[in-house]
N, C-alpha and C positions, 0 to 999 in steps of 0.2 A: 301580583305579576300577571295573573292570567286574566284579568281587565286591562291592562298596559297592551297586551297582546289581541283581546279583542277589540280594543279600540282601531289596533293598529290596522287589523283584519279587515274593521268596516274602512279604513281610509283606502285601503288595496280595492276594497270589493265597486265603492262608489267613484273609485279614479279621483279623486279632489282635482277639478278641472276649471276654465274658466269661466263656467256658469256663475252668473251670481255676478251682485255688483261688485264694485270697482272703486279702489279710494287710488286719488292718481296726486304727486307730488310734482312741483314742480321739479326740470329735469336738473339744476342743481340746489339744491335746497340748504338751507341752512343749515342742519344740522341733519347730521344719518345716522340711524341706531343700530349699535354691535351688541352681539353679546358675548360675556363671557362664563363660561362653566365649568368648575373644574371644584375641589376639596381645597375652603380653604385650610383650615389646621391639619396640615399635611407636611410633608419635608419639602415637597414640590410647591404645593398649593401658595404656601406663607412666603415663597420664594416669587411666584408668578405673579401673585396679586400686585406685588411692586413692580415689576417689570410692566404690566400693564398698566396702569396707573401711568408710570412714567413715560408707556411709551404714545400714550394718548394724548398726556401733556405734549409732547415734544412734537409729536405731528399735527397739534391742534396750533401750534407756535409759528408752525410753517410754514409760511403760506403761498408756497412755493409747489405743493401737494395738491390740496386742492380746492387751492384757488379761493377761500373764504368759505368754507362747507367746513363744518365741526365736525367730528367725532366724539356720539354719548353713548358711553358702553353703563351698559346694566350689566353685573355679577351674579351668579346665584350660585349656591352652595350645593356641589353634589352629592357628598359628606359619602365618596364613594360608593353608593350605592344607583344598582339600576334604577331603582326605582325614583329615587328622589332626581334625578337626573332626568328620566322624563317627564316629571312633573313639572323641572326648571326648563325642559327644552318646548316642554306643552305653554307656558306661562312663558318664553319669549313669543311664540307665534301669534299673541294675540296684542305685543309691542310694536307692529311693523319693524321686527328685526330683518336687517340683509342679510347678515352674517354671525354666525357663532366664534369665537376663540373658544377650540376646546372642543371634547372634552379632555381633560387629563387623564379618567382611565378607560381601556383599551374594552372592558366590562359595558361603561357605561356608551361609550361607542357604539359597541353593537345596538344596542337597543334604539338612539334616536337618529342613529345614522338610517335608518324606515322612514322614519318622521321628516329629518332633513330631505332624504329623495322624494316624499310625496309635495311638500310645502316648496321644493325648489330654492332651500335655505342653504347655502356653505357651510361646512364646517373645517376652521381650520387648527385641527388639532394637534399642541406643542408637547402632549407628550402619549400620545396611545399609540405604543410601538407594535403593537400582535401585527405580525406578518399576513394574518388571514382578511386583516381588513379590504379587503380587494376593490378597485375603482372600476372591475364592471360590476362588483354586488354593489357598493355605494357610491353611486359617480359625484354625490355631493360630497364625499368625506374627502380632505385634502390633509394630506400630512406636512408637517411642519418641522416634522425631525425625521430622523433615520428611523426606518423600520427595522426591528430587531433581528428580520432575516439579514441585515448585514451585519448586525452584533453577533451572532451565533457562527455566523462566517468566521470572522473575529477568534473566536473561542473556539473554533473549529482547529485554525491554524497556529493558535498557541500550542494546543496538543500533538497536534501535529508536530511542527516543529520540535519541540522537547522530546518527541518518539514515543511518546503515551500512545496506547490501544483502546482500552476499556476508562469509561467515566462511567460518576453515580452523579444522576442530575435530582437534585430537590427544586421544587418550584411548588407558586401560589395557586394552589387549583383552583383558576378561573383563566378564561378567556387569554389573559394576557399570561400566565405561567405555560399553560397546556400548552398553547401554540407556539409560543415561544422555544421551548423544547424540542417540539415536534420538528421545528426549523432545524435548531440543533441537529437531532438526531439525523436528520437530511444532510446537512454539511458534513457531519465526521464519516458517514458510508458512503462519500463522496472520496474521503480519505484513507479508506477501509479503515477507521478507528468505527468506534459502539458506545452506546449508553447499554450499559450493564443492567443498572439497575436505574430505575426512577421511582418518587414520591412526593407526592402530594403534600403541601399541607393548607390547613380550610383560610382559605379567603378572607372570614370573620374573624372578631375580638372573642370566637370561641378555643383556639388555638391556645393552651398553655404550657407552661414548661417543663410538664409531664409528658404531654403528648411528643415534646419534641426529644426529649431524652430516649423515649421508647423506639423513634424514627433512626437517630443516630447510634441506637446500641446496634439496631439492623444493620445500620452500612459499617461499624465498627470492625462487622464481623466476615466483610467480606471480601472478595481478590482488591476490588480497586483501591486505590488512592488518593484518584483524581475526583475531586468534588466542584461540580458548576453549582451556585447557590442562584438561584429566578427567583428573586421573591420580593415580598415590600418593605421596607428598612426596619419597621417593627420587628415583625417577624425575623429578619435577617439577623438583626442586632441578637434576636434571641438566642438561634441558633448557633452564634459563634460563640453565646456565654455558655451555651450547654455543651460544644465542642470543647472546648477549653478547658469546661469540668472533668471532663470524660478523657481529657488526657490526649483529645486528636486533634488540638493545634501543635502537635510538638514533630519531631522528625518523622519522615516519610512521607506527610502527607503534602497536598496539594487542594488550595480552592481557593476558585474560582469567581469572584462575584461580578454580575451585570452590572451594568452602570444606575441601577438602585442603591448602591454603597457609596459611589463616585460622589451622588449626590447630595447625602451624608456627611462623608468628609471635608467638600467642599462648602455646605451651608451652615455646617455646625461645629465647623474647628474654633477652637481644640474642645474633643469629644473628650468626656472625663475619662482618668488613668483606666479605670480598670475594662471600658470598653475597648481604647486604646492597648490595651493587653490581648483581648483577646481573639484582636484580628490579624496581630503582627504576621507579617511574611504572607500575605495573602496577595493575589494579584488580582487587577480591577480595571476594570474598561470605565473610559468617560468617551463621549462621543466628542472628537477634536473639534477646535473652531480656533481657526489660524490668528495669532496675533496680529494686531493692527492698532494703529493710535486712535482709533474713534472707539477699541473694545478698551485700549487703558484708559481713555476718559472715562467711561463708564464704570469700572471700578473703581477707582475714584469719587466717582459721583455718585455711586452706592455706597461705600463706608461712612459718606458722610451721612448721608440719609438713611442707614442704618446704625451707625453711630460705631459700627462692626462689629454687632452681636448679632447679625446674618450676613452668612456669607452668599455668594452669588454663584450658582451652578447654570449649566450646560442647559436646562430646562428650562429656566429663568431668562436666557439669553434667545431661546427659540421662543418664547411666549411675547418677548421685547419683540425679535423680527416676524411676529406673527400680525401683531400690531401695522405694523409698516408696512409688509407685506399687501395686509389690507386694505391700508391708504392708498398705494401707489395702483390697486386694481378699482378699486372705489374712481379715483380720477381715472383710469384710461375708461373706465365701463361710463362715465359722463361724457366722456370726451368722443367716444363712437355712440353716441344719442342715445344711451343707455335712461330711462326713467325708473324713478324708484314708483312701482305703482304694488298692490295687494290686491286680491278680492281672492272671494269665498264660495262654498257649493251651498246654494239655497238647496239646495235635494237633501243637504247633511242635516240640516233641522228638522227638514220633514220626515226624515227617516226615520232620526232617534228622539225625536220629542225634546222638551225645554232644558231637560234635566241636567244634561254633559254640558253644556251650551257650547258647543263648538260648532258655534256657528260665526263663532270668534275667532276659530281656526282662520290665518289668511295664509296664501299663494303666493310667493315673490315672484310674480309675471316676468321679469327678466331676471332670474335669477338664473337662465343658464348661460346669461352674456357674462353675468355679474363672475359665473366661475370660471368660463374661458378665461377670462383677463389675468386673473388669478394663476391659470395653470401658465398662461402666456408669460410671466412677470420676469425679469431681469436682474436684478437688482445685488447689490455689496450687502450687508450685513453685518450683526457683531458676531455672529453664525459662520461669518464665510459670504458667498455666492448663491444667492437663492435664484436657482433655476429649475423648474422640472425636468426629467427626460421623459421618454413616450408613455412608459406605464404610471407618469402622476410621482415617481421618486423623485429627491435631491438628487441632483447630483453630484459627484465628488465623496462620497461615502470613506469614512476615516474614522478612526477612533486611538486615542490616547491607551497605551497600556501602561497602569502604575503599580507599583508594591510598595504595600504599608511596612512602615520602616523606623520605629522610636513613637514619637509623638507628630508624627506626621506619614508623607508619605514622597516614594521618588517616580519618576517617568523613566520607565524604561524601554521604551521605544514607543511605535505607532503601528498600525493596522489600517492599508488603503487597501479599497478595491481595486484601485488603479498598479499597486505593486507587492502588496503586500504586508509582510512583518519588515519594517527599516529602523533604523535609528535617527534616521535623514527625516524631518520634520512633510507633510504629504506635499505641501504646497512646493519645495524643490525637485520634488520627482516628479510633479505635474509638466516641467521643463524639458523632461528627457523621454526617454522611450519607455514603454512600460516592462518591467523585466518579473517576472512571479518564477522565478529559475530558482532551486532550492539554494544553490550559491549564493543567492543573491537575500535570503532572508536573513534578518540578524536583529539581537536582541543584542540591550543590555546584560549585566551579570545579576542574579536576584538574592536576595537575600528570603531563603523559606523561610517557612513553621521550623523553630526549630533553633533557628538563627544560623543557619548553616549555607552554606557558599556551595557545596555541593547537590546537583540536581538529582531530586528524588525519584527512586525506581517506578513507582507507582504505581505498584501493586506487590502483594504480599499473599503468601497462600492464605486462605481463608481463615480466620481463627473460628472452625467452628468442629476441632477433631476429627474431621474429615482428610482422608488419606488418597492420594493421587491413585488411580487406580491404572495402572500399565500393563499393557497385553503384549505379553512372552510367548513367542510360536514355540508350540512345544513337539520340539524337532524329532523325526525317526531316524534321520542319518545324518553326518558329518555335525556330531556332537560334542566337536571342538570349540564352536563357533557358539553354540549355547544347547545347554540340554535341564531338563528338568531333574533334580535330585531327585531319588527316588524317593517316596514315602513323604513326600515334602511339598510344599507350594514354594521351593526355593528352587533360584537354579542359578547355572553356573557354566562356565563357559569363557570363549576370549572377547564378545559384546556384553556380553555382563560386568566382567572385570571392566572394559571400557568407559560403560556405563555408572557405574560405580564412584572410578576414579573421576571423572569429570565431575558428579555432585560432590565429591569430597571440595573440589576446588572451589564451590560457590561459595559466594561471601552470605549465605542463607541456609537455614533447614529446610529439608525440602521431605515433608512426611509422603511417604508412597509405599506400596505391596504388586508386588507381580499377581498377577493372576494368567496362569496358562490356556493359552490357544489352540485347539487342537486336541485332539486325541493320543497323539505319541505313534500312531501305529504307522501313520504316516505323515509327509509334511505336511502342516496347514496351506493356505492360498494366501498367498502376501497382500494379495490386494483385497480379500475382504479384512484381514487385519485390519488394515489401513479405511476402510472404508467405515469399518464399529469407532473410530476414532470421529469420524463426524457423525454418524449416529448417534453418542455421545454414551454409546459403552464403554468405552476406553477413553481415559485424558493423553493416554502418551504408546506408544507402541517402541518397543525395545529389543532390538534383534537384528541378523542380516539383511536389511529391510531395504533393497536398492531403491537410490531416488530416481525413479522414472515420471517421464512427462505426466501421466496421467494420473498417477498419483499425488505428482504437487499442485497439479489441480486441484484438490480437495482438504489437504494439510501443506503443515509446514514442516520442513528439514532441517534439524541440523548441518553444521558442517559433517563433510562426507568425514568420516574416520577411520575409513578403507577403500581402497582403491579397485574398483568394478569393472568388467567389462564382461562381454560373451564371448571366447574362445571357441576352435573345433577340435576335438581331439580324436586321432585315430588311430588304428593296432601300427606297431612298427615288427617288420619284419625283413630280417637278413637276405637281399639276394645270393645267390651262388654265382660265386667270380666263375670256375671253370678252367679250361685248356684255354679257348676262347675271348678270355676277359681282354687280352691286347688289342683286340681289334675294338671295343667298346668306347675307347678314350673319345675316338672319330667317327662320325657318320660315317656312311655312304657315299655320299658327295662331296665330303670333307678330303677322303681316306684318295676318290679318285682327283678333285682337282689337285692336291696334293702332289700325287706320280705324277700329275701332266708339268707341275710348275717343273719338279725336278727333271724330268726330263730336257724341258723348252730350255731351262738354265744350260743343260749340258752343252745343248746345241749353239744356245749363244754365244757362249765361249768358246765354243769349238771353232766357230765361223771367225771369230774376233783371233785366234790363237794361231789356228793352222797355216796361216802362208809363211808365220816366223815363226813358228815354235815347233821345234823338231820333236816333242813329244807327242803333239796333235798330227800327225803326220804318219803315212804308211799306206798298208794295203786298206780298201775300204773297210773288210772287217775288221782289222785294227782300230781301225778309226770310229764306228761304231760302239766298239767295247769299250773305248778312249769314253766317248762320249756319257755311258750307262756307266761305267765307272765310276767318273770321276762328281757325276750329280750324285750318286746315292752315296758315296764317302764322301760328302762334303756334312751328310745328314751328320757324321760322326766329326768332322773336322779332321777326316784321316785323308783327306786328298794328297796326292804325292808329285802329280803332274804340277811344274810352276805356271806361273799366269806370265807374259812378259808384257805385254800392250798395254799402255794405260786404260782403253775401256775395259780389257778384260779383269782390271783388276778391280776399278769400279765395279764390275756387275757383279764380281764374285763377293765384294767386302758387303753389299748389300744383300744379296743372298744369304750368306755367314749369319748376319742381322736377322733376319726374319728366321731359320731353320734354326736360332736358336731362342726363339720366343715359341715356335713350334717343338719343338723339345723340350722345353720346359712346362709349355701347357698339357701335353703330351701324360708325360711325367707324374703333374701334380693328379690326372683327372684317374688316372692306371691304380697310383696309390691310394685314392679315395674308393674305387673301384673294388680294392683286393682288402680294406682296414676298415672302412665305417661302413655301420646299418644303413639300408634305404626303406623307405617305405614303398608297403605294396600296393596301397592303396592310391586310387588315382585322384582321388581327395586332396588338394591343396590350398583350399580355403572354403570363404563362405560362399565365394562365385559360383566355384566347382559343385561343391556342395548343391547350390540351388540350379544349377542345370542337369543335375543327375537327378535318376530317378527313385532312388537308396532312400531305407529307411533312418530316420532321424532319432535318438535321443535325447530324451530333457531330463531337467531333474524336477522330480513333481511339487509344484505350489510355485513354481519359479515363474517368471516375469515372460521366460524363454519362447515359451509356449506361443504367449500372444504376439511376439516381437516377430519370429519365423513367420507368422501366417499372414503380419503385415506383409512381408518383405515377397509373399506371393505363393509360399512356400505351403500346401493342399495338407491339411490338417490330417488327413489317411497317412500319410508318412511320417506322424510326429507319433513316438512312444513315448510314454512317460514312465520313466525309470526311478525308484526308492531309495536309493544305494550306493556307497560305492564300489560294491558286490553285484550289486547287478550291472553296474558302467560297465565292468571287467567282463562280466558272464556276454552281457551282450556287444560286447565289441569284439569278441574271441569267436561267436560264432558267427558275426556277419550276418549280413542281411541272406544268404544262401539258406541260412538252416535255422533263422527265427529270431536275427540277430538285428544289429542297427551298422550302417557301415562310418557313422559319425557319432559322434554327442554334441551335444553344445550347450555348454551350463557357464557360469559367471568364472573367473579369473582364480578366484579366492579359492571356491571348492575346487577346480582342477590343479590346481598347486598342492594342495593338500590331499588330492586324490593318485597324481602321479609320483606322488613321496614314497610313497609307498607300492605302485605300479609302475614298473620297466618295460612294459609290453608295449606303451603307448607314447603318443605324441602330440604336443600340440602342433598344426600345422598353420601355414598363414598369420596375421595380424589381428591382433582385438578388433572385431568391427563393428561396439559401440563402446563407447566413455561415459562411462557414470562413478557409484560411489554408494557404499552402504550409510546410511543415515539414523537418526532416531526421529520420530515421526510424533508431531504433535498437534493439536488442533490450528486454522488459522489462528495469524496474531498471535500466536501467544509471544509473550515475552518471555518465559522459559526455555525456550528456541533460540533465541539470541542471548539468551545464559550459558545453555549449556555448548554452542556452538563456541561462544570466549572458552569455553573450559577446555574444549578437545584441541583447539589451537593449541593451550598451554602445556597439555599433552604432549602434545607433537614435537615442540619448539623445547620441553625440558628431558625429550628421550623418553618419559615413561608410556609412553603409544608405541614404542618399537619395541619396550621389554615385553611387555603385554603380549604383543604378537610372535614373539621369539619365547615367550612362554607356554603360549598354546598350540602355537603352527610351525614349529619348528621340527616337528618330531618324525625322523626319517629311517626306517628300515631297508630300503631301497640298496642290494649290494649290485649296481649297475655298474659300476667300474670296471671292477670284476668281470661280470658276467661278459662285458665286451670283450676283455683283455683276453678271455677264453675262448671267444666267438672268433675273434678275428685273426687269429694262428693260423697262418696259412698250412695245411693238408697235401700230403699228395693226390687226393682228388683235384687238386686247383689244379694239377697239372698237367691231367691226365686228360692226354689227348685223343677224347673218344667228341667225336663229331656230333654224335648225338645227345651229347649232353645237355 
């Protein structure tokens, strides 16, 4: 190898240029020579060789292509190896080769795709799919199939689709495994799905079925389920017999395989029984190629010429329009004066002496028309539409999704770039709009590992006696909600119970131990909880643990299983009604527009009354007292003067109207006045709150803290409070004498704080909506377990016993205590002014 590579070296360092003579062909010549390379005793190889073959016959018949010019391809075996491959790519350049078919693996690629860019040689390769082959590193290599970064797209969005997170990917460490992967692993974090885990296995016939057994007891043993197989059908075939043995082709699992298996079960059905066992319920990409009546002659015209002891895959058909492809760039590269001419660097001899004799090396002088034509080409196929787009791809990118099923296998839908996972064959969606809307994705129904109709979870806890490790804030107050037993690593509480009863409900075991957060002496901080959850000290965090924005930044939640918010709570205190309390119903302005209405009233009916109504009538101060009389008894409905004029009776029934909507408002505001507590505090929410300049309570490790100083609110004014001893101690003495003249802590603890406290109140509206959660790493699928479980919860009652279990418990004799408070006293009545 590291001669392969010096050679290469000297070809870079000496430029292989047009120095040196010149062998020139007439510009359409009798006959052109191709080459092609590839394995042949291979699954692909023994498949291509006849496609080529035929498809050389068929363009050589034609002469409609180009025009009386033959095609004579030479073959040479790469028996997959880099090495022998550029041995066979060194041993075309010294045939006046245009053009390569090939190679076949993606290995053997990297190596003479060097060689091809120095020599100015094509390569059009029908099956080296590694994504990394790039057309500005090899502007000679031209691909002839889909590159795998659209397969792994593919497999990206199967998983997807199905709701899978985590895969284990095995592949062929080389070249076309590793990248191929690598592709992978870019798609699904595209999806937020991951490869968990990957591994290798060697490339060589040193690979046995020890080695693979020891590879699958590893993944046997771990969360996933989902399994993508990259590998070469040897190998592959192996590991599904060693799966099988091992007991993991049966329920729960899931795999995968590239379209290395497609081409298996298409060239070599029917595969004997016991392989055919042990792939069942596997799903399997082949790269699609739309049906057409020139692809069924072709099969056709293959069984017969194979007698139908080879069958004919997707490979075989790209190796056929690789062929043709060639032809049809061959004539347009003659047809715009394209000459087939060679020459050689005489500096190459003189540099390395007789021995390499590459001085045989030749230069295809138009070998960068010969690739335009090529990239330029047009053409139908038994492929489909062979066109490139800018980066050198086909385009129209699709693939066939199938599950092995009995002694065969079924299609259960497709996979386009153009729209996606359909059932609808690619070529009719090519018609319509492109839609990749997850509505719009849809499979067939599969048949797993397993033989079962039901889709596997796909992942399992580890079978390696390992115990979910869950971080319990190990609370100093309001130890309803969860508190550590004492003397014990157990604890117990109304989120524990919660937590609890929801794993009872999984259709799994689920091995786990608490481990306590905190010290006990005070609360811990919620959000570094939550944050050892992605540092990967904790799998699960279990507690009053509110879902806020910044924390589902970095985990996932549960469904909420209690209902959240921040409340203000402040002292309530009895005013003194007083002698005075009747004048309170009404303002000021209230109290005087009021005497003016009644008065204006008096006078209007006195004006409408007086020239007929001999009770409005008399001496002027009669008539005045008439007037003030008869407005302020109407407040009572004790008027006694009649009305006779019809406006006067109008104005008085209207009057009537209104003075008894003020009497009755009157009434209700006097009774509320002299019967219920009012608060002293001029606190009435969080508005008031944050324009006052009053110290604030929290409760400590709480969310509250950081939530207030968003909201603008100068962090000198925030105490943090232990207790619901200390909420009381410092709400009682106010901010005057070292107190706080609010709290503001979550919904849950002030309910269960004022259960038992009567001095206080909540003022105002909740002003945020959240929810306590159980917190687990991104992705997990145990998040959307146990989120079904706490529904079920919810929906059968046992979430409301739970909570009327632990938070139900009330000391509070506030009824009472009002029914005492609010007795009216002869001090209410006692008319001392300065009260």
């Amino acid at each position: 190898m590291n001669l392969i590579w010096f050679i290469l070296s000297l070809f870079l360092y000496f430029g292989l240029s047009t120095y040196g003579f010149s062998k020139n062909v007439s510009s359409r010549p009798a006959v052109v020579n191709i080459g092609a390379l590839f394995t042949f005793e291979s699954t692909i190889g023994r498949v291509a060789k006849i496609a080529i073959e035929e498809a050389v016959k068929d363009v050589n018949s034609n002469s409609s292509i180009l025009h009386g010019t033959k095609l004579a391809v030479t073959m040479q075996d790469s028996n997959c190896s880099g090495f022998f491959g550029m041995v066979g790519a060194l041993q075309f350049m010294e045939t006046d080769i245009v053009a390569i078919i090939g190679p076949q693996s993606s290995v053997v690629a990297h190596i003479i795709s060097h060689v091809a860019n120095e020599l100015q040689v094509p390569l059009l390769s029908f099956g080296a799919s590694d994504p990394t082959l790039s057309s500005l590193q090899f502007p000679f290599f031209v691909r002839t199939r889909q590159s795998d970064l659209y397969q792994m797209t593919a497999v990206a969005e199967v998983v997807d689709y199905y709701g899978w997170k985590d895969v284990i990917a095995i592949f062929i460490d080389d070249d076309y495994g590793r990248n191929g992967v690598a592709a992978l692993d870019d798609k699904l974090a595209e999806r937020r799905c991951k490869i968990s885990y990957k591994q290798g296995i060697s490339p060589g016939s040193e690979v046995n079925r020890g080695d693979i057994m020891d590879l699958l007891i590893k993944v046997a043993l771990m969360e996933s389920r989902i399994i993508v197989l990259h590998v070469n059908p040897d190998s592959g075939l192996m590991v599904f017999s060693v799966a099988q043995y091992l007991g993991m082709m049966g329920n729960g699992f899931v795999w995968i395989a590239t379209d290395w298996l497609s081409s298996v079960l298409d060239s070599s059905a029917p595969l004997p029984p016991e392989t055919m066992d042990s792939i069942q319920g596997v799903l399997v990409l082949r790269q699609h190629t739309p049906d057409s009546d020139r692809k069924k002659a072709f099969f056709s015209r293959w069984k017969r010429l194979t007698g139908g002891s080879l069958g004919l895959h997707s490979y075989g058909l790209s190796a056929y329009d690789s062929v043709w492809l060639l032809a049809h760039a061959i004539d347009a590269f003659f047809n715009q004066g394209g000459v087939i001419s060679f020459s050689n660097d005489s500096r190459l001899q003189s540099a390395l002496g007789d021995n390499l004799h590459l001085e045989a090396m030749n230069i295809f002088d138009d070998g960068i028309l010969l690739l335009q034509c090529i990239l330029q080409s047009n053409l139908a196929g038994l492929t489909g539409p062979i066109k490139f787009n800018s980066d050198r791809s086909l385009i129209l990118p699709a693939y066939d999704i199938i599950n092995v099923v009995g002694t065969g296998f079924r299609r259960i839908g497709y996979w386009s770039n153009y729209s996606g996972l359909s059932v609808v064959a690619p070529e009719t969606l090519y018609a319509m709009p492109p839609n990749h809307s997850s509505a719009n994705q849809q499979l067939y129904s599969v048949i797993w590992p397993g033989e079962t109709l039901l889709k596997p979870r796909g992942w399992v806890f580890p079978n390696n006696g390992k115990q979910l490790k869950i971080g319990v804030p190990n609370r100093a107050s309001y130890r309803a909600f969860v508190s550590r037993v004492r003397g014990s690593d157990m604890f117990k509480g109304f989120c524990i119970d919660v937590f609890t009863a929801a794993v009872n409900l999984l259709p799994y075991a689920v091995p786990y131990r608490f481990v306590p957060f905190g010290n006990g002496i005070e609360n811990p901080s919620y959000t570094e909880l939550v944050n050892m959850i992605t540092a990967g000290d904790f799998d699960a965090a279990v507690g009053d643990i509110a879902i806020v924005t910044n924390r589902t930044k970095i985990v996932d939640f549960t469904q909420p299983y209690a209902s959240s918010g921040l409340v203000v709570v402040v002292p309530l205190k009895k005013k003194n009604s007083g002698a005075w309390a009747f004048l309170r119903p009404f303002s000021r302005n209230m109290w005087i527009v009021s005497a003016c209405f009644f008065v204006l009233i008096g006078t209007v009916v006195w004006i409408l009354e007086h020239r007929t109504n001999d009770e409005f009538r008399g001496p002027p101060k009669k008539q005045l007292m008439t007037i003030l009389w008869f407005s302020l008894s109407t407040m009572f409905f004790a008027h006694r003067e009649n009305t006779v004029s019809t406006l006067g009776r109008m104005v008085l029934i209207i009057w009537l109207f209104v003075v008894l909507i003020i009497n009755s408002s009157y009434t209700a505001s006097l009774t509320s006045i002299l019967t219920v507590q009012h608060l002293s505090s001029p606190i009435e929410g969080i508005e008031s709150l944050k324009m006052s300049e009053e110290l604030i309570g929290y409760q400590v490790g709480s969310f509250a803290e950081h939530y207030l100083e968003e909201l603008g609110i100068s962090k000198s004014r925030l105490v943090a409070l232990g207790s619901p001893d200390a909420y009381a101690l410092a709400l009682q003495r106010g901010p005057e004498k070292g107190g706080v003249a609010a709290i503001v802590d979550e919904l849950p603890y002030i309910e269960l704080f004022l259960s038992s406290q009567c001095k206080f109140r909540v003022v105002g509206q909740e002003f945020t909506k959240s929810g306590w959660g159980f917190a687990f790493p991104r992705d997990s699928p145990l998040a959307i377990d146990m989120s079904t479980a706490i529904l079920q919860l919810s929906e059968n009652g046992d979430l409301q016993r739970i909570h009327d279990k632990w938070l139900m418990q009330s000391t509070c004799s506030l009824e009472s205590a009002e029914i005492e408070s609010n007795q009216l006293q002869l001090k209410s009545f006692w008319g001392d002014c300065c009260h």
